[in-house]
FIMI-829745 format. One record per residue: x, y, z of N, C-alpha, C in turn. Coordinates in pm, whole numbers, plus 32768, in hexadecimal, padded with zeros to 4 digits. Example, Ala and Ser with C-alpha at 12.3 -4.5 7.8 and 13.67 -1.06 7.14 Angstrom:
BEGIN
85277DC7830C84CE7E3E830C85287EB6830C 85057F1F82C485577F9682CA850A80038313 
This chain:
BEGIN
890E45DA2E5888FA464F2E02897346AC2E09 89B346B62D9E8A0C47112DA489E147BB2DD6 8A5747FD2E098A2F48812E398A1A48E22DAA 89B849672DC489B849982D4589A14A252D53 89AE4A222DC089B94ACE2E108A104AE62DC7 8A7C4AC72DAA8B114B362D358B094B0D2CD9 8A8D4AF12C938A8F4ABE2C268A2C4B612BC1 8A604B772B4A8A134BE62B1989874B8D2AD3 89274BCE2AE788A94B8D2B02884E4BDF2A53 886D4B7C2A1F88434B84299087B54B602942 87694BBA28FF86B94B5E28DD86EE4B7B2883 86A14ADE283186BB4AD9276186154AD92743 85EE4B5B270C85454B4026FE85304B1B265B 84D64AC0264784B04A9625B484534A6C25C3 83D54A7C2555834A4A6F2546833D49DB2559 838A497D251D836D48FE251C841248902516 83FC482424EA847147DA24EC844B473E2484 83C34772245A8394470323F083F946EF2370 84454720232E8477474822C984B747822299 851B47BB221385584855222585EF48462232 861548982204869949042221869349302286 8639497E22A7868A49F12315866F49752388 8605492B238D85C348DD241186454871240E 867C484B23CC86FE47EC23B3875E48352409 878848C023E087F048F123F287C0492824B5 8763493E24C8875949552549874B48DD25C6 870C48552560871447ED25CB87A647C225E5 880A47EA256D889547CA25AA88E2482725F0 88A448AC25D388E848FA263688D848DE26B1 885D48B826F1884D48A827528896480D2792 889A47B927538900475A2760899C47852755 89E047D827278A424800271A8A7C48542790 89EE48BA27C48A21490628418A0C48C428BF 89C3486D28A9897A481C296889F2481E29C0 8A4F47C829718AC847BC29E78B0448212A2A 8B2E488E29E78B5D48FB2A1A8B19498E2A34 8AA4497E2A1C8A2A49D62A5689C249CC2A78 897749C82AD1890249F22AE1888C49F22A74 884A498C2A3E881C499A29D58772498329F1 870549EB29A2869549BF29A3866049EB2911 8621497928EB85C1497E285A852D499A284B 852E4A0A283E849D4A292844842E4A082798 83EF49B5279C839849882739833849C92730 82EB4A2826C1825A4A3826C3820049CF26C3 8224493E267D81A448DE26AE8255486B2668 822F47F5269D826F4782267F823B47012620 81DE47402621817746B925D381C2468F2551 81E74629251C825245E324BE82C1460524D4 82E3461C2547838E4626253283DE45D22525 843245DD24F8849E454024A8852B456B24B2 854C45EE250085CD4608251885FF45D925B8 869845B125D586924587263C86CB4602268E 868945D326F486BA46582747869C462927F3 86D0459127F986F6455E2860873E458528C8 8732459929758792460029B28792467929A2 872F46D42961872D475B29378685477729CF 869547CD29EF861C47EB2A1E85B4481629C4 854747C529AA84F048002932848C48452973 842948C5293883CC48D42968837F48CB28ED 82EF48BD291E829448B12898824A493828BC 820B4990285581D14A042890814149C12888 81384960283280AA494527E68079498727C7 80B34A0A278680664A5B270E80814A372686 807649FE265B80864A0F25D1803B4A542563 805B4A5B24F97FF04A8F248B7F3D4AA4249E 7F1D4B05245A7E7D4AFF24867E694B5E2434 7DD34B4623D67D9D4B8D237C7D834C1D2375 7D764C6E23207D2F4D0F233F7D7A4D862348 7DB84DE223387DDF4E2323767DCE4E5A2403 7D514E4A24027D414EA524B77D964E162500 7D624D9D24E67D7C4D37252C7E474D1324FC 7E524D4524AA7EEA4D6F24A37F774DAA2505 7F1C4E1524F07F4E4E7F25787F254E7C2609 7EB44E37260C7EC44E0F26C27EF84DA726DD 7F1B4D51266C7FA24CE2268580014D152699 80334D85266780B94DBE265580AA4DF626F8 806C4E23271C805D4E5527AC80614E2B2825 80064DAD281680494D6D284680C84D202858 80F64CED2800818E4CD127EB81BF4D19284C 81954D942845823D4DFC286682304DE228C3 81A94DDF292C81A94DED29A081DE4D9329FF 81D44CFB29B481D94CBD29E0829E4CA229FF 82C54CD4298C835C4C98296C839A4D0129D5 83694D8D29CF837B4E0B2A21838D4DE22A9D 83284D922B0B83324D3F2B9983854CCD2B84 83AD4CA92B2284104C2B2B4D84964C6C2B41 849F4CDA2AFD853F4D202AF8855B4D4B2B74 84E14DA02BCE85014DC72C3F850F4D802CAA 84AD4CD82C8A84DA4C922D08855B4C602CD2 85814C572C5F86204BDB2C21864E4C362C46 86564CB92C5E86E74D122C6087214D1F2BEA 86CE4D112B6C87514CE52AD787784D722AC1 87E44D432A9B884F4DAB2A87886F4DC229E0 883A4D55299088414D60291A87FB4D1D28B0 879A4D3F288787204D0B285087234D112797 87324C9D275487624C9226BC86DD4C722688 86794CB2264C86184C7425D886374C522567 86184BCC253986194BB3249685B64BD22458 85BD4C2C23F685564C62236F851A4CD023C8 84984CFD236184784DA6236E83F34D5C23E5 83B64CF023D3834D4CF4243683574CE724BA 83D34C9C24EA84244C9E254D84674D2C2590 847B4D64251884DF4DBE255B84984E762572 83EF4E6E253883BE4EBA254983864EA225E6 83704E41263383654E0A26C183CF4E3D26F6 84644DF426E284AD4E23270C84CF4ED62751 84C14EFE26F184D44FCC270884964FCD2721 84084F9F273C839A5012278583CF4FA62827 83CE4F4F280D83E14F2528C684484F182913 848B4FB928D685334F7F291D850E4FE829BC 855F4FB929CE85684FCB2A828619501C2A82 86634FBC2AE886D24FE72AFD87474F922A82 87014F212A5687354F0129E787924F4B2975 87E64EF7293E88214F3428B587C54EFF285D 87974EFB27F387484EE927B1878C4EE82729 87A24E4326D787C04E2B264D87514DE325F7 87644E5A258486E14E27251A87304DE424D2 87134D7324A9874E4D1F243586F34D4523AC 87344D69233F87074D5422C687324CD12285 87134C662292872A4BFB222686ED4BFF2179 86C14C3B216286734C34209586964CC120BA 868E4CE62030868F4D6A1FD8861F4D811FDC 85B74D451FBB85274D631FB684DF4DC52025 854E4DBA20AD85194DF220EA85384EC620D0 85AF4EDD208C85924F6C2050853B4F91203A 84FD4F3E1FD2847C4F841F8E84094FCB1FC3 84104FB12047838C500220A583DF504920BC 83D350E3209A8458513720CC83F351942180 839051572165835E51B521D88375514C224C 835C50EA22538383507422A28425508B22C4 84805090225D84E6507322798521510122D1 8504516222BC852751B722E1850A51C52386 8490518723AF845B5198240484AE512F2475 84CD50C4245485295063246085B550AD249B 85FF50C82429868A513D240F8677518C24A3 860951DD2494862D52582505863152102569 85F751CE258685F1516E2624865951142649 866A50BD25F186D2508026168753509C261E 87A6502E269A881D507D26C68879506E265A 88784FEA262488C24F9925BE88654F882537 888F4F8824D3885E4F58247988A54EDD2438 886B4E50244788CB4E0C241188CD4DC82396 892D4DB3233A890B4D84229B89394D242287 89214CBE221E89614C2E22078A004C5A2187 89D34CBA21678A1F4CEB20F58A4A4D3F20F8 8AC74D8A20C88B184E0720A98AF54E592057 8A774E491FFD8A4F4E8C1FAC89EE4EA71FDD 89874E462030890D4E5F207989264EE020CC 89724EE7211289ED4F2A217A8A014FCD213A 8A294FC020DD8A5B501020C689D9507F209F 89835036202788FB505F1FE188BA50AD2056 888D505520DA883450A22149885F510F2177 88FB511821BF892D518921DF891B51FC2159 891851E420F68916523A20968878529D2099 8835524D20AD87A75271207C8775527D210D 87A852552168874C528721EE878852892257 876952EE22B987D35313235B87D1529B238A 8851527223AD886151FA241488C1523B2463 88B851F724FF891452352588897151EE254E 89725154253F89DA510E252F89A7508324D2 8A3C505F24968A064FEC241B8A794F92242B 8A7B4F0423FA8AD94EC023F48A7C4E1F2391 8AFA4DE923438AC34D4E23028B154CE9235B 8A994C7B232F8AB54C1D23938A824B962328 8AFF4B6F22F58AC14B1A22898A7F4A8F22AB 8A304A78227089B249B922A88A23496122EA 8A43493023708A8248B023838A6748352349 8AD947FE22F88AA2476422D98AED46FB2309 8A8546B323378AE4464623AD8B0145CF2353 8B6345DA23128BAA459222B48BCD44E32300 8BEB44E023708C0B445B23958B68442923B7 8B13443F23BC8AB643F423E18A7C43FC2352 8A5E445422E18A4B445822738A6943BC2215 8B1C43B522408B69433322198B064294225A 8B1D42BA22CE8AA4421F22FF8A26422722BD 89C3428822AE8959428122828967421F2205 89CB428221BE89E84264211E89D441BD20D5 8A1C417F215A89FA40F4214389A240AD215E 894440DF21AC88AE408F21E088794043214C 88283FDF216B87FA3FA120F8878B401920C2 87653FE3207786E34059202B865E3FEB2004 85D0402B200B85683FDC1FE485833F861F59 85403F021F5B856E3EB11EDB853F3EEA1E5A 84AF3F281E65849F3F981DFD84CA3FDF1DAD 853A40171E18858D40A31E10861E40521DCA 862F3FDB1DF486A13FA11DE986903F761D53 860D3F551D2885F33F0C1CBA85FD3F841C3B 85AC3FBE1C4785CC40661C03864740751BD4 86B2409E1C3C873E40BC1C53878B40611BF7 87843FDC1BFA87B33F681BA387BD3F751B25 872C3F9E1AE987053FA31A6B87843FFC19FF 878A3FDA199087CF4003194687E740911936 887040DF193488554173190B88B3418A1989 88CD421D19A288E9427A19F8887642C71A31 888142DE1ADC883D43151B3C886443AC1B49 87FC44131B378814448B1B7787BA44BE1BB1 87C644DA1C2B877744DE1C9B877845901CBE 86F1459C1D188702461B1D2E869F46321DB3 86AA46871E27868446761E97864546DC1EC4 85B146F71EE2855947681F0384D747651F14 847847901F5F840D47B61F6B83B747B41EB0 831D476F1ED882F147C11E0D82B548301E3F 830648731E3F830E490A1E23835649731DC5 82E949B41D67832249E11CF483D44A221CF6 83D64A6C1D5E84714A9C1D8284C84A3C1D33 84D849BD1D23852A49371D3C851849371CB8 84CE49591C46850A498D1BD784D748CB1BAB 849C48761BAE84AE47EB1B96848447C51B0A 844F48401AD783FD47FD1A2A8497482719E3 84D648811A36854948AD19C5857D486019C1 85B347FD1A108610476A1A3185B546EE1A09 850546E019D784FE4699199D84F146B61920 850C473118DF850F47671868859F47291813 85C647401895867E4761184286D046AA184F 865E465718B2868D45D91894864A459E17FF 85CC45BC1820857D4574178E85D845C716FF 861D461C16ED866D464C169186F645D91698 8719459116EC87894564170C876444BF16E5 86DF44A416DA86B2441116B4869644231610 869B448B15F0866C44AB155686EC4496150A 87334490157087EF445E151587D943C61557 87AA43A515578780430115698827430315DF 880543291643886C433D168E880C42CE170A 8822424B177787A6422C180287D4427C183C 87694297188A87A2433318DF86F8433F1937 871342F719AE86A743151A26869A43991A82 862543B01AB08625442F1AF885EC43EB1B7E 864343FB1BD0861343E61C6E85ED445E1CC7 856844A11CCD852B45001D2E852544F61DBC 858645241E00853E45041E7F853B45681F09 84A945351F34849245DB1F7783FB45D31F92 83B4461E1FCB83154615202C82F446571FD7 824446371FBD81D646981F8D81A146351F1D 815D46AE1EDF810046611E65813346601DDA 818445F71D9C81B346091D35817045B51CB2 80D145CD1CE280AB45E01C5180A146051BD1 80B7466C1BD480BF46CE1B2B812946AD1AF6 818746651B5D8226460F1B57824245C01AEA 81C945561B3A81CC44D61B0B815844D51A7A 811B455A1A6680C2452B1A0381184571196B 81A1460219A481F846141955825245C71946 82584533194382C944D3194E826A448218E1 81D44461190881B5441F18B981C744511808 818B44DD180E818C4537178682194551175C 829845121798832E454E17768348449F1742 82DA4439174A83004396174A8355436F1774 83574389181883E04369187A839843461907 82FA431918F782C542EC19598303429919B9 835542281992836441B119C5841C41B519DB 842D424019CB84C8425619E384FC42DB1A2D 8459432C1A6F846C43721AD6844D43171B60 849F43241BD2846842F11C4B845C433D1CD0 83EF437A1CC383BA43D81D4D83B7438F1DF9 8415438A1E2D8421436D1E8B83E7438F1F13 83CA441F1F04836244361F8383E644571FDC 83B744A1204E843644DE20AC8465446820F1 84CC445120EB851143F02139858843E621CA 853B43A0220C85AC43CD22A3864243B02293 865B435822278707436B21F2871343712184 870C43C4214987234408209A87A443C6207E 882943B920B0889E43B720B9889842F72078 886A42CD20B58870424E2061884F42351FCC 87F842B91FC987AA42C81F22882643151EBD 884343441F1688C143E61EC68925435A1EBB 894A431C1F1289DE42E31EC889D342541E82 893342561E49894641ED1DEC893A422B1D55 890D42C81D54892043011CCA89AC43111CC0 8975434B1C2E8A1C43A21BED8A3544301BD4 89B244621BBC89E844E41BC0894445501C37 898445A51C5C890E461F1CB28901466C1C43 88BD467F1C588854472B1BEE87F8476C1C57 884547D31C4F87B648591C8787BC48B31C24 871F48E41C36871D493E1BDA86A449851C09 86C349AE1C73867A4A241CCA867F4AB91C96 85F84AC71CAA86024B941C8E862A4BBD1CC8 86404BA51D40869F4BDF1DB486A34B611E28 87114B941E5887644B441EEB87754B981F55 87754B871FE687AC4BA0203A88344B762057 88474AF5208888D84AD3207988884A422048 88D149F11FFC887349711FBF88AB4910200D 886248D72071889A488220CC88AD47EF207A 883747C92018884F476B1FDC88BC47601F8F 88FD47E91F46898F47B21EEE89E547951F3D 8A0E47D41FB28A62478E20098A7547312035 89E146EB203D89D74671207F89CD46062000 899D46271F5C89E645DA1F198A6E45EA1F00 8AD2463F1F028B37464F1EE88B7345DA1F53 8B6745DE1FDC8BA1459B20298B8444F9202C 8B1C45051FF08B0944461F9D8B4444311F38 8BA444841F1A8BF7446E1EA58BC7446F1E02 8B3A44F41E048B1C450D1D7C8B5745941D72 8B8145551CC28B7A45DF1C658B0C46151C6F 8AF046B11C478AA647131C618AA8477D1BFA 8A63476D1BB58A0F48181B6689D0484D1BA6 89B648DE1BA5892749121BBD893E496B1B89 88B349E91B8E88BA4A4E1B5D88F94A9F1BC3 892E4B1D1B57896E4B8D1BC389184BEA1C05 889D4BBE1C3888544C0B1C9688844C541CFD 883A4CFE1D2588654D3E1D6788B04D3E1DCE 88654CC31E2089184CA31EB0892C4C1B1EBD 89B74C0B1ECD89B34B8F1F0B8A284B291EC2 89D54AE81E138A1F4A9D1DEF8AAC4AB01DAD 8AB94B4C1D848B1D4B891D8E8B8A4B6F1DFA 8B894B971E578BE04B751ECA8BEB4B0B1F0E 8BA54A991EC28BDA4A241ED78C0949F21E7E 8BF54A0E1E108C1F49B31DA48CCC4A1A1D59 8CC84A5D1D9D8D3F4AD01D9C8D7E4AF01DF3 8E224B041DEE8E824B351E648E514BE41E68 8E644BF51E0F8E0D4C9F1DF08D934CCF1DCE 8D2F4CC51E008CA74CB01DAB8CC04D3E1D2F 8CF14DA41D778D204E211D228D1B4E171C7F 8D644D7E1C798DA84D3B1BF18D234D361BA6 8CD54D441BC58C594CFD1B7B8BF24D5C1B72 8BFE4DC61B958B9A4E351BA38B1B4E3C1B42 8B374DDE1AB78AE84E171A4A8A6A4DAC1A69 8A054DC81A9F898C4D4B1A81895F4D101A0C 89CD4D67199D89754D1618E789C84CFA18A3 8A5C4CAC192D8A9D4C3318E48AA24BEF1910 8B084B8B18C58B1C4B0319178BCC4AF7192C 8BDA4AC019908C6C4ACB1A008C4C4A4C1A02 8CF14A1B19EA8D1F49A61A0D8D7B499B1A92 8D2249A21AEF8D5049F71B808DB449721BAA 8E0349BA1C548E39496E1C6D8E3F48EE1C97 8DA848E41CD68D7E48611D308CF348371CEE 8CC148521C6B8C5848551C268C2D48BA1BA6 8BCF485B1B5D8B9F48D21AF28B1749351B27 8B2049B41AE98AB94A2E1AE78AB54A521A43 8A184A201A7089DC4A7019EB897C4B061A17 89644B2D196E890F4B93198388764B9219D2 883E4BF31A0F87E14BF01A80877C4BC919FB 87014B6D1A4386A24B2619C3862F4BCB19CF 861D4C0F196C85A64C651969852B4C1D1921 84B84C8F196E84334C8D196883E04C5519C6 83764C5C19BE83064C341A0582F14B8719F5 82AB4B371A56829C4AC01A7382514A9C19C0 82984A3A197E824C49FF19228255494B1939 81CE492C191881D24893191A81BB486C188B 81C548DD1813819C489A178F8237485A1785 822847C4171982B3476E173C82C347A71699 826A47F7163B82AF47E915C882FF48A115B8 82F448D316448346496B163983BC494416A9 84184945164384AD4964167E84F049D61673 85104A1E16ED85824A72170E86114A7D16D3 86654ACD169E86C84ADF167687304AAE1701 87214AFA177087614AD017D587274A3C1834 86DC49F617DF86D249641822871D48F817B8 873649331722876E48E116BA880948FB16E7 88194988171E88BC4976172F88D0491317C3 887B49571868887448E418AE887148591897 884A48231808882D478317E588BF477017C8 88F947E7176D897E47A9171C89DE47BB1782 89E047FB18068A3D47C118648A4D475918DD 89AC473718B4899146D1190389CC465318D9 89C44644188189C145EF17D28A7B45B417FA 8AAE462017F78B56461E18038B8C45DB1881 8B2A460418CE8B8045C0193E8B594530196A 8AA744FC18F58A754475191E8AEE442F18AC 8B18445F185D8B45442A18168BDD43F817FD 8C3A446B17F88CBF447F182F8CEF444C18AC 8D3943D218DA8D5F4384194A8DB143E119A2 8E12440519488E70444F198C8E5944C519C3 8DF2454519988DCC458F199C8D7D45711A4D 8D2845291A438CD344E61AC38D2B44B71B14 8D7444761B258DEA443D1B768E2444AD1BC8 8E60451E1B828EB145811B8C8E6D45EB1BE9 8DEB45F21BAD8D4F463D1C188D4745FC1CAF 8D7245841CAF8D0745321CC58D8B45131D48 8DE645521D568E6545301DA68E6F45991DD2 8E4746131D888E5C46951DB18DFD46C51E04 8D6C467B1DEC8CE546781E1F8D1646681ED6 8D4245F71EC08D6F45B61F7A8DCB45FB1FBD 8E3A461E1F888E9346A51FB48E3D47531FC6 8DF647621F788D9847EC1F958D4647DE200A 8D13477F201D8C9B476F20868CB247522128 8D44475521048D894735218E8DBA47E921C6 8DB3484221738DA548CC21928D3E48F621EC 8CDD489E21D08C6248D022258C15487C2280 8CA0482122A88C4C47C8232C8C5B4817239D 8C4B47BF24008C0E47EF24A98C7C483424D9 8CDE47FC24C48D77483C252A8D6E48C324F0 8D4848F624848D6C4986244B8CE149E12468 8C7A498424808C0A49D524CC8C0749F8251C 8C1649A625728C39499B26138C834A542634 8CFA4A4526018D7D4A74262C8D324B1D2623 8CF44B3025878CA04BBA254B8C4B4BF325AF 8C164B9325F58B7C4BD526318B9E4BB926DA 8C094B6C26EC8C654B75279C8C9F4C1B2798 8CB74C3727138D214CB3272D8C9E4D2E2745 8C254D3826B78BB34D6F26B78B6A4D892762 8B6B4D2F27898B3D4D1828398B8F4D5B288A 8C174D3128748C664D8728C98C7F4E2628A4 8C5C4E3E28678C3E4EBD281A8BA64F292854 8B444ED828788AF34F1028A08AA44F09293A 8B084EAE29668AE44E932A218B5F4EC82A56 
């Protein structure tokens, strides 16, 4: 056993590790810091977890979720208490939560700790009484984004703030990439047409009728043109708006998958078209399989990746032919599944989708620029951000 007495003694707390962005981005942090710190992962419950986090000290709290409000908040209470005695026996010196349910544990059970709240989604603003409550407590506030970053300090007291953009581990991304894929999936993929794939939870956020709106506009120019979904939950209302768009048998819902990366680099083009992002771990990680990329210009995120300046792009109700990808206008309104009401901003999303399934050179040019962008935001440049962040606060 290596010695770990001089080692700065670090907890990464997150509700779970089943799924997710932020649960992605924290099972590699914790793989990223083991070697050179002191590392412990504190879980509210583990049950489906599918992230690796081998060599990490895990703890399970076995609390997880539980009905009611009353039965809400004496979860939350426990939590603290519990995470509260392991800080004082770990000695941690610096304690990082991912998201607001994590990181409301976090501040109430700090000890001698520094204490960092991670905001990963935007979504989490919107409780401004939550967030605030968050803000005053914590030592750090931390953001995936520069705009995220910037927005919080604006609107609420923070001691201290800093971004820390998603690590993507680009060389293991590359091995995945080639794993074989189910014969199913393989058979699908084959079929005539172009693949555009898109990666998320069915959860309305993820914006997915607008992207099967704006493909079935793109088959109406007798254009083949498949939609590959892939991502956990119930994507019924999905599959029954695929049937009513007559693209049943040319959407393929994949269900969450433990290597997406083999799926991403047999399409051709990514589409998101989220109401909002935190930092979109999935464009990065198609970008680095070597897809072109649209999305919408939602509030944080695809801006500053798909841009040397996100600045450049400020307007959400155009479309930028950015540097490392296209941005269209943000899709408005409320969730519709009628397939015969189309959006003004899902007909223009179709017609730039349209351009880049279509145009070789255009995709090529994305699609080169895609693999050069995504190498901005691998591990060596994470690493280096949040070594300096540490040394900053011990």
């Amino acid at each position: 056993m290596p010695d770990m007495t001089k080692k700065t003694k670090i907890m990464l707390i997150v509700p779970m590790l089943d799924q997710g962005g932020l649960e992605r981005v924290c099972a590699l942090t914790a793989q990223l810091l083991k070697t050179a710190y002191e590392v412990h992962l504190v879980v509210f419950n583990t049950e489906g977890m599918i992230y690796d986090v081998s060599g990490v000290h895990l703890i399970d709290l076995q609390l997880g979720a539980v009905p009611g409000k009353l039965g809400k908040v004496l979860n939350v209470l426990k939590r603290v208490k519990r995470v509260k005695q392991l800080k004082k026996e770990l000695d941690i010196q610096i304690s990082y939560s991912f998201g607001q349910t994590a990181n409301i544990v976090n501040v109430l059970s700090k000890v001698n700790d520094v204490t960092w709240a991670g905001i990963r989604g935007y979504g989490a603003l919107e409780d401004k009484q939550e967030m605030r409550f968050v803000c005053k407590r914590a030592d750090r506030m931390v953001s995936c984004t520069k705009v995220m970053e910037a927005d919080i300090a604006a609107e609420f007291t923070v001691k201290s703030s800093a971004t820390l953009y998603n690590p993507c581990n680009l060389e293991e991304i590359k091995q995945f990439a080639k794993e074989e894929i189910l014969p199913e999936f393989e058979a699908f993929l084959q079929r005539p047409g172009k693949t555009v794939v898109s990666m998320g939870r069915a959860h309305d956020v993820k914006g997915f009728w607008h992207l099967m709106k704006s493909i079935s506009l793109i088959r109406q120019k007798k254009h083949d043109v498949k939609l590959m979904l892939i991502g956990a939950g119930d994507f019924d209302e999905y599959k029954e708006l695929a049937k009513k768009l007559h693209m049943e048998q040319d959407v393929l819902f994949t269900g969450v998958q433990k290597n997406p990366f083999a799926l991403l680099a047999r399409a051709d083009v990514y589409a998101l078209t989220s109401d909002s992002e935190g930092f979109p771990n999935a464009l990065i990680e198609a970008m680095a399989c070597g897809l072109p990329c649209v999305s919408v210009n939602c509030k944080t995120g695809p801006a500053e990746i798909l841009q040397d300046d996100y600045q450049k792009s400020e307007n959400p109700n155009k479309v930028y032919h950015g540097d490392y990808g296209v941005l269209t206008p943000i899709l408005k309104g409320a969730k519709n599944l009628n397939p015969d009401e189309i959006t003004e901003e899902e007909k223009v999303f179709a017609e730039e989708l349209e351009m880049l399934l279509i145009d070789d050179n255009m995709r090529a040019g994305y699609q080169n620029k895609a693999v050069k962008r995504a190498a901005d935001f691998g591990m060596e440049a994470y690493v280096k951000e949040i070594e300096r962040l540490i040394a900053e606060d011990t």
